[in-house]
ZAKOL-930154 format. One record per residue: residue number from 0; x, y, z of N, C-alpha, C in turn. Coordinates in pm, 1 decimal, padded with zeros to 6 digits, always signed. Example, Ala and Ser with C-alpha at 12.3 -4.5 7.8 and 13.67 -1.06 7.14 Angstrom:
! ZAKOL-930154
+-----+----------+----------+----------+----------+----------+----------+----------+----------+----------+
| num |     n.c1 |     n.c2 |     n.c3 |    ca.c1 |    ca.c2 |    ca.c3 |     c.c1 |     c.c2 |     c.c3 |
+-----+----------+----------+----------+----------+----------+----------+----------+----------+----------+
|   0 | +01319.0 | -00569.0 | +00780.0 | +01230.0 | -00450.0 | +00780.0 | +01320.0 | -00330.0 | +00780.0 |
|   1 | +01285.0 | -00225.0 | +00708.0 | +01367.0 | -00106.0 | +00714.0 | +01290.0 | +00003.0 | +00787.0 |
+-----+----------+----------+----------+----------+----------+----------+----------+----------+----------+
This chain:
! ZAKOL-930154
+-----+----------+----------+----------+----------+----------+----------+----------+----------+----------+
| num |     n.c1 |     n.c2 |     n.c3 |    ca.c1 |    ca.c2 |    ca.c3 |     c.c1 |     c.c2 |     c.c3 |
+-----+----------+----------+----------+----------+----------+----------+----------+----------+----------+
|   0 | +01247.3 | +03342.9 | -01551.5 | +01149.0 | +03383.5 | -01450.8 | +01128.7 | +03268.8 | -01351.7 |
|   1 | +01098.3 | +03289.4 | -01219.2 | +01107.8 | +03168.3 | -01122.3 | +00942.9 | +03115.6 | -01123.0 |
|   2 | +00923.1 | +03029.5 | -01070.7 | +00822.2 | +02989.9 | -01029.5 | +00776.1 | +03018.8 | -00855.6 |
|   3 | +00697.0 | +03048.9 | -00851.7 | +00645.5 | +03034.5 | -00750.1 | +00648.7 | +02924.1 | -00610.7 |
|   4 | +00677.8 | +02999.0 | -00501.8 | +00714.4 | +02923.0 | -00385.5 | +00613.3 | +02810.2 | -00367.1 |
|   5 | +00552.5 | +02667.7 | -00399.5 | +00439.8 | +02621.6 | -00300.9 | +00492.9 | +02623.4 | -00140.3 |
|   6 | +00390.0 | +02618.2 | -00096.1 | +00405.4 | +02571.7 | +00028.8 | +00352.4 | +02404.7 | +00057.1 |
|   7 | +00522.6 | +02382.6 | +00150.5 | +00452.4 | +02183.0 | +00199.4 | +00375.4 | +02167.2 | +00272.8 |
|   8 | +00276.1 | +02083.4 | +00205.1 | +00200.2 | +01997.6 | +00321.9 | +00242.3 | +01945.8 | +00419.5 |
|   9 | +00203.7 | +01981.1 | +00571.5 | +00211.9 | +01881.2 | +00652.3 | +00208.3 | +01765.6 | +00651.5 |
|  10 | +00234.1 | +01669.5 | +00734.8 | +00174.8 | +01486.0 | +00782.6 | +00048.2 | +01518.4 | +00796.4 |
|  11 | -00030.7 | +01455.6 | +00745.0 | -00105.0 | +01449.6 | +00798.3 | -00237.7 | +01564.8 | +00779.1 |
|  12 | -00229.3 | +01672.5 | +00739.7 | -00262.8 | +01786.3 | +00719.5 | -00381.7 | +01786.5 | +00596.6 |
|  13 | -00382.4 | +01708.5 | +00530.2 | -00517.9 | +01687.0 | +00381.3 | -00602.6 | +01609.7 | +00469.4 |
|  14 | -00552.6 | +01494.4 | +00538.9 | -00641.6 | +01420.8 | +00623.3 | -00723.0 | +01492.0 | +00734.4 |
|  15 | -00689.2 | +01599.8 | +00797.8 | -00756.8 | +01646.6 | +00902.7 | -00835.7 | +01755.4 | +00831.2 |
|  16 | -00773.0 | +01803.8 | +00680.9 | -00868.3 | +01933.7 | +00600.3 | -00972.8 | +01853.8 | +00583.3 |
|  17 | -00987.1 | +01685.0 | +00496.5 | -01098.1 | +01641.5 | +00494.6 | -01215.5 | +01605.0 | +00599.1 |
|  18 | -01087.8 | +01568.9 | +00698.3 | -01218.2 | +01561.4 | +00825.5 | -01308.8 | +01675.1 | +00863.4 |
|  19 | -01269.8 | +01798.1 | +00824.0 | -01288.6 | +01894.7 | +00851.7 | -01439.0 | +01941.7 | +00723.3 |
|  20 | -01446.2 | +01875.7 | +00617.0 | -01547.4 | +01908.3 | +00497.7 | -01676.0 | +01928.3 | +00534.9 |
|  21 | -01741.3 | +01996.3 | +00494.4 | -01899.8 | +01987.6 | +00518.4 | -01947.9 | +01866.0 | +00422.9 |
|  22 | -01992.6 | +01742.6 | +00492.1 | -02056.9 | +01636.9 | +00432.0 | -02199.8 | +01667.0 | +00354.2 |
|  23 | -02230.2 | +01767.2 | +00390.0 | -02373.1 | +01828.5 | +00389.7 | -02383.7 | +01858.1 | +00214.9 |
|  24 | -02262.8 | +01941.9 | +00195.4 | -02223.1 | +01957.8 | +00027.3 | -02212.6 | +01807.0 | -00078.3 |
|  25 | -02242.1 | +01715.6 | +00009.0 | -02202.8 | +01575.9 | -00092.4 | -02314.9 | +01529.9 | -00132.9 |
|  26 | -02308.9 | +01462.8 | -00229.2 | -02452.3 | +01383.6 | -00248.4 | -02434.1 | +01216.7 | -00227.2 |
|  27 | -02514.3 | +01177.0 | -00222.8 | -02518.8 | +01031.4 | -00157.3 | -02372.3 | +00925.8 | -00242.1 |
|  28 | -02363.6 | +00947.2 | -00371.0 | -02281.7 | +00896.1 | -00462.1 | -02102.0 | +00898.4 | -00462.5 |
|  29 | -02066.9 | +01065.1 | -00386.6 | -01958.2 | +01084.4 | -00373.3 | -01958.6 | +01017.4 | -00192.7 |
|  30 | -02099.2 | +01060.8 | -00124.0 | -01979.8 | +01000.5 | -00003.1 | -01987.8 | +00813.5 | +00024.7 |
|  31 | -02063.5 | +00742.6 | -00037.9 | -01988.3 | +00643.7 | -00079.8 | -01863.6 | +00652.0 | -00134.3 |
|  32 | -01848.9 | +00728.5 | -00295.0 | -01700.5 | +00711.0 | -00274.7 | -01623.6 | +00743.6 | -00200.2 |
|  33 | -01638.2 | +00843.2 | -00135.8 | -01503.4 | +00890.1 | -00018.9 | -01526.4 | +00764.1 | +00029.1 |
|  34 | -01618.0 | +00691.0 | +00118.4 | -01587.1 | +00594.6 | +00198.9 | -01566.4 | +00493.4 | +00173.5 |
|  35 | -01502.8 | +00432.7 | +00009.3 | -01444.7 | +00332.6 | -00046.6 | -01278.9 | +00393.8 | -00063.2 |
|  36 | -01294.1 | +00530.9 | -00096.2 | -01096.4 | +00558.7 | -00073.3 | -01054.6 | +00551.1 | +00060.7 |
|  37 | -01138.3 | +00570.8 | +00186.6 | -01083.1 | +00577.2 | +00327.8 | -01077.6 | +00430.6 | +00334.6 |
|  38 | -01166.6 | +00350.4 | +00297.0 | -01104.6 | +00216.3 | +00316.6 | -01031.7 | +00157.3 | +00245.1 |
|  39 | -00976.5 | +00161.7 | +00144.9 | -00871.4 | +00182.5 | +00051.4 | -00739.0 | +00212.4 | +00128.3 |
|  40 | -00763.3 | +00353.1 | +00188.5 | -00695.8 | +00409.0 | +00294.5 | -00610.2 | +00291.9 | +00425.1 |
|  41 | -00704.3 | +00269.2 | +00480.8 | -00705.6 | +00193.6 | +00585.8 | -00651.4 | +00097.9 | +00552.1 |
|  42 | -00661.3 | +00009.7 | +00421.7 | -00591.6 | -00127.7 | +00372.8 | -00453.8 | -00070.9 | +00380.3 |
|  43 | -00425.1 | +00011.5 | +00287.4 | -00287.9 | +00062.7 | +00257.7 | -00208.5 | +00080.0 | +00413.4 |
|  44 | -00274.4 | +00123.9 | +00508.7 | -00226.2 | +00181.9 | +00673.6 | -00204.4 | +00073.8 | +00690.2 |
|  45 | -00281.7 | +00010.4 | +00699.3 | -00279.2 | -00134.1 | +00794.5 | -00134.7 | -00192.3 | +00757.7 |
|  46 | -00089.0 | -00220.6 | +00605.3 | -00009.5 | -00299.5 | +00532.6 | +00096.2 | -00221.1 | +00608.6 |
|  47 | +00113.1 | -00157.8 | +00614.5 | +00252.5 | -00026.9 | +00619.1 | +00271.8 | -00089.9 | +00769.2 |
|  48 | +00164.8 | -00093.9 | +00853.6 | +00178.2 | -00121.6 | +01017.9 | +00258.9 | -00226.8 | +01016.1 |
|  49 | +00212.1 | -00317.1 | +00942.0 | +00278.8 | -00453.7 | +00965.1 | +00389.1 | -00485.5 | +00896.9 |
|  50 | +00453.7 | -00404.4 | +00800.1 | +00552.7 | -00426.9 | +00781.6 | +00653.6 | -00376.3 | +00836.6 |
|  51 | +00619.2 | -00215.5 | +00912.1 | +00704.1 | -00187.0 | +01062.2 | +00686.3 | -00288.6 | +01169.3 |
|  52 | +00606.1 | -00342.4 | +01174.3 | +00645.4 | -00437.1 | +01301.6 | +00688.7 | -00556.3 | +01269.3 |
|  53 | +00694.9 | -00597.7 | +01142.2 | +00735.0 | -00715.7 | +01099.0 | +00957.7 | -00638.1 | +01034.3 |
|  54 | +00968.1 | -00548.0 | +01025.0 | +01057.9 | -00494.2 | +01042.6 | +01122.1 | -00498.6 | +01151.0 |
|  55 | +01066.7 | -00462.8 | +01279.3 | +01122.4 | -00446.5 | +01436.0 | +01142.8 | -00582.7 | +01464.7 |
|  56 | +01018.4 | -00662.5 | +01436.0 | +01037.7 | -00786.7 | +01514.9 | +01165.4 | -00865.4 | +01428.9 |
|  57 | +01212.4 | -00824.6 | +01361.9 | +01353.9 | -00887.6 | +01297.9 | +01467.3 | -00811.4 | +01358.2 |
|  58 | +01450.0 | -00715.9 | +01385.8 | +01517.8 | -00663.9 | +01381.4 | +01605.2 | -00700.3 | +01560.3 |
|  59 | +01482.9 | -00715.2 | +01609.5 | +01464.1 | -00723.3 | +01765.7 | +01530.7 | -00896.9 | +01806.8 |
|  60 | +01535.3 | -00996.3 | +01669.5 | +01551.0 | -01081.3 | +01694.2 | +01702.3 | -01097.7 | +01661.5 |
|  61 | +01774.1 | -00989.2 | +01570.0 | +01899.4 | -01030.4 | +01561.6 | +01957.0 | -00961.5 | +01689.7 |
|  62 | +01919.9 | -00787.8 | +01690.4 | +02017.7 | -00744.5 | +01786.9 | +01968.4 | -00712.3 | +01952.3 |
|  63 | +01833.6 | -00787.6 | +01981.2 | +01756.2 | -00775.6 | +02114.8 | +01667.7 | -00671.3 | +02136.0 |
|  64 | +01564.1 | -00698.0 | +02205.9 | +01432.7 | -00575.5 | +02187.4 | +01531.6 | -00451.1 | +02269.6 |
|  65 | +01467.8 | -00355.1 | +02232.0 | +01459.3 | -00218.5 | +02348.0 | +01439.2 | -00221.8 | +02440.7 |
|  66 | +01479.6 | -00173.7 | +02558.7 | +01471.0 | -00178.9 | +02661.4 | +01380.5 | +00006.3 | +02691.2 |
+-----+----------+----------+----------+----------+----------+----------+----------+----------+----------+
Protein backbone atom coordinates (compact mmCIF):
# COMPACT_ATOMS: atom_id res chain seq x y z
CA UNK A 1 0.00 0.00 0.00
CA UNK A 2 1.60 3.52 -0.79
CA UNK A 3 1.82 6.21 1.43
CA UNK A 4 0.51 9.24 0.97
CA UNK A 5 1.70 12.22 -1.22
CA UNK A 6 3.06 15.14 1.42
CA UNK A 7 3.23 18.16 -0.03
CA UNK A 8 6.83 20.45 0.06
CA UNK A 9 7.26 23.24 1.89
CA UNK A 10 8.23 26.23 0.34
CA UNK A 11 11.51 28.63 1.31
CA UNK A 12 10.53 30.24 3.41
CA UNK A 13 6.84 29.40 3.79
CA UNK A 14 6.65 28.17 7.96
CA UNK A 15 8.35 31.54 8.46
CA UNK A 16 5.72 33.74 6.89
CA UNK A 17 2.77 30.98 8.39
CA UNK A 18 4.32 32.10 11.75
CA UNK A 19 4.36 35.64 11.03
CA UNK A 20 1.08 35.23 10.19
CA UNK A 21 -0.13 33.56 14.06
CA UNK A 22 -2.47 35.24 16.25
CA UNK A 23 -0.07 36.33 19.17
CA UNK A 24 -3.22 36.98 21.04
CA UNK A 25 -3.54 32.90 21.54
CA UNK A 26 -0.03 32.92 23.47
CA UNK A 27 0.57 33.44 26.89
CA UNK A 28 3.35 35.53 28.14
CA UNK A 29 5.75 32.26 28.63
CA UNK A 30 5.56 30.84 25.06
CA UNK A 31 6.07 34.23 23.41
CA UNK A 32 9.22 34.68 25.21
CA UNK A 33 10.02 31.46 23.96
CA UNK A 34 9.27 32.07 20.40
CA UNK A 35 11.42 35.12 20.84
CA UNK A 36 14.48 33.17 22.15
CA UNK A 37 14.11 30.58 18.92
CA UNK A 38 13.87 33.75 16.46
CA UNK A 39 16.97 34.81 18.00
CA UNK A 40 18.44 31.58 17.92
CA UNK A 41 17.17 32.05 14.42
CA UNK A 42 18.93 35.11 13.61
CA UNK A 43 22.37 33.74 15.16
CA UNK A 44 22.14 30.74 12.89
CA UNK A 45 21.23 33.50 9.62
CA UNK A 46 23.74 35.67 10.47
CA UNK A 47 26.54 32.67 10.59
CA UNK A 48 25.32 31.30 7.17
CA UNK A 49 25.67 35.21 5.79
CA UNK A 50 29.10 35.24 6.56
CA UNK A 51 30.20 32.31 5.49
CA UNK A 52 28.68 33.17 1.90
CA UNK A 53 30.54 36.15 1.88
CA UNK A 54 33.49 34.85 3.39
CA UNK A 55 33.05 32.15 0.53
CA UNK A 56 32.79 34.92 -2.37
CA UNK A 57 35.38 36.97 -0.96
CA UNK A 58 37.82 33.93 -1.68
CA UNK A 59 36.57 33.15 -4.17
CA UNK A 60 36.71 36.74 -5.76
CA UNK A 61 40.31 36.77 -4.69
CA UNK A 62 41.52 33.81 -6.68
CA UNK A 63 39.47 34.25 -9.87
CA UNK A 64 38.41 38.32 -9.71
CA UNK A 65 35.12 39.93 -8.47
CA UNK A 66 32.03 40.07 -10.89
CA UNK A 67 31.62 42.47 -12.91
Amino acid sequence: MEEPATARVGRGQRLAEAMREDLELFGVSELEERIEVLREEIVRVEAQIARKRSGRAAADALFGPRS
